[in-house]
C-alpha positions in Angstrom: -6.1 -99.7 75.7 -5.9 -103.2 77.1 -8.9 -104.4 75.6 -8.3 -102.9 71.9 -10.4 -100.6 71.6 -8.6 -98.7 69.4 -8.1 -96.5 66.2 -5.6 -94.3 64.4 -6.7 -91.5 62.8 -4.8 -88.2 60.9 -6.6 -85.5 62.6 -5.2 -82.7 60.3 -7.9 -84.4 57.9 -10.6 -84.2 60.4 -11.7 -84.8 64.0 -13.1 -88.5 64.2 -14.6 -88.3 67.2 -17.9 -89.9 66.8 -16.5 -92.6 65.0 -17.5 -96.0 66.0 -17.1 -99.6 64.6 -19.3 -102.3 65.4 -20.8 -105.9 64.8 -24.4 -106.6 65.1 -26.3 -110.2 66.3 -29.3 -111.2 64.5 -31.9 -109.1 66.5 -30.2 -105.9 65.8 -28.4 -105.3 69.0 -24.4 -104.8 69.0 -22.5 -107.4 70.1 -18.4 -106.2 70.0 -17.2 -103.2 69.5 -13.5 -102.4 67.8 -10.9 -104.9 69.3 -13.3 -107.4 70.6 -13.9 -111.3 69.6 -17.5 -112.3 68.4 -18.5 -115.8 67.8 -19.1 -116.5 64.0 -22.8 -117.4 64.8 -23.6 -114.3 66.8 -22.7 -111.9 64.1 -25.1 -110.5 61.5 -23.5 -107.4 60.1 -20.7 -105.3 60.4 -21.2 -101.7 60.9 -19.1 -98.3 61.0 -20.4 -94.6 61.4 -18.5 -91.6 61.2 -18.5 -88.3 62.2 -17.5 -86.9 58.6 -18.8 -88.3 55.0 -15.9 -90.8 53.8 -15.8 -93.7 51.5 -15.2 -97.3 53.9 -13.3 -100.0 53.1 -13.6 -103.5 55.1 -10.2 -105.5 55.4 -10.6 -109.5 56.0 -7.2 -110.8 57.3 -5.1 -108.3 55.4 -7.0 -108.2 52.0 -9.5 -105.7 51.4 -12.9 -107.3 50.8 -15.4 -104.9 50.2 -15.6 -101.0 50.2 -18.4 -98.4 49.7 -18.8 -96.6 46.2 -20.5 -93.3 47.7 -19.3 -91.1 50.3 -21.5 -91.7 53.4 -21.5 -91.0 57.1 -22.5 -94.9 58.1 -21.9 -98.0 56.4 -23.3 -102.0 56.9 -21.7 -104.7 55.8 -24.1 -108.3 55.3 -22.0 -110.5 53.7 -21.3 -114.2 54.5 -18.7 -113.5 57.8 -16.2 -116.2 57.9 -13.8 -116.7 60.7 -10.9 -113.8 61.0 -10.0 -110.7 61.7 -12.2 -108.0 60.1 -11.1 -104.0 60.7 -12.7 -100.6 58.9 -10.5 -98.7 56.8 -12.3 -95.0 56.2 -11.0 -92.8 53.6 -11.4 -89.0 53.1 -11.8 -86.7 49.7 -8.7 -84.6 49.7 -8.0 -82.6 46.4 -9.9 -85.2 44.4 -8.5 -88.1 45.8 -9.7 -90.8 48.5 -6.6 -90.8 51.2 -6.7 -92.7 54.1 -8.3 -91.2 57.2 -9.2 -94.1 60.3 -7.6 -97.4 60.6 -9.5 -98.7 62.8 -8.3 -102.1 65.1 -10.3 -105.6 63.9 -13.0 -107.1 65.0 -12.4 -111.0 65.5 -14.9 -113.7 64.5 -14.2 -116.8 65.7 
């Protein structure tokens, strides 16, 4: 808990354990996990896997920034990283509709 590694998730919509959400460095390796700081230069790509298929959505300092436009179980994210606080939205079909499922805490670039 200290250390941020943290998530909220509605269970009633599914168990997310397995759920992880990660940065990457240029060789491939992770580098922070959920709630930790990365230096801008270390980071290549962001990166979120989930135990149940879901549509993602990556937030940048409130505003949401990019999302993806299937339903998948993993999702990468390669665009230019600026400096901020970057967290993993993952949303869930329910009756026809996306509602939210994990809000995950950032990941901080700096």
């Amino acid at each position: 808990i200290k250390k941020g590694h943290l998530y909220t998730t509605f269970k009633s919509l599914g168990d997310a354990e397995g759920f992880n959400y990660f940065s990457k460095n240029e060789a491939g390796k992770i580098n922070a996990i959920l709630g930790d700081s990365v230096q801008i230069g270390k980071i290549q790509s962001l990166n979120a896997v989930t135990p149940l298929p879901c549509q993602f959505r990556l937030i940048y300092n409130g505003e949401k920034v990019d999302s993806s436009t299937v339903d998948g179980y993993s999702y990468s994210w390669t665009g230019p990283v600026k400096k901020g606080a970057y967290r993993i939205e993952a949303h869930i079909k329910l009756n026809g509709k996306y509602v939210p499922w994990i809000y995950s805490n950032p990941i901080y670039v700096y």
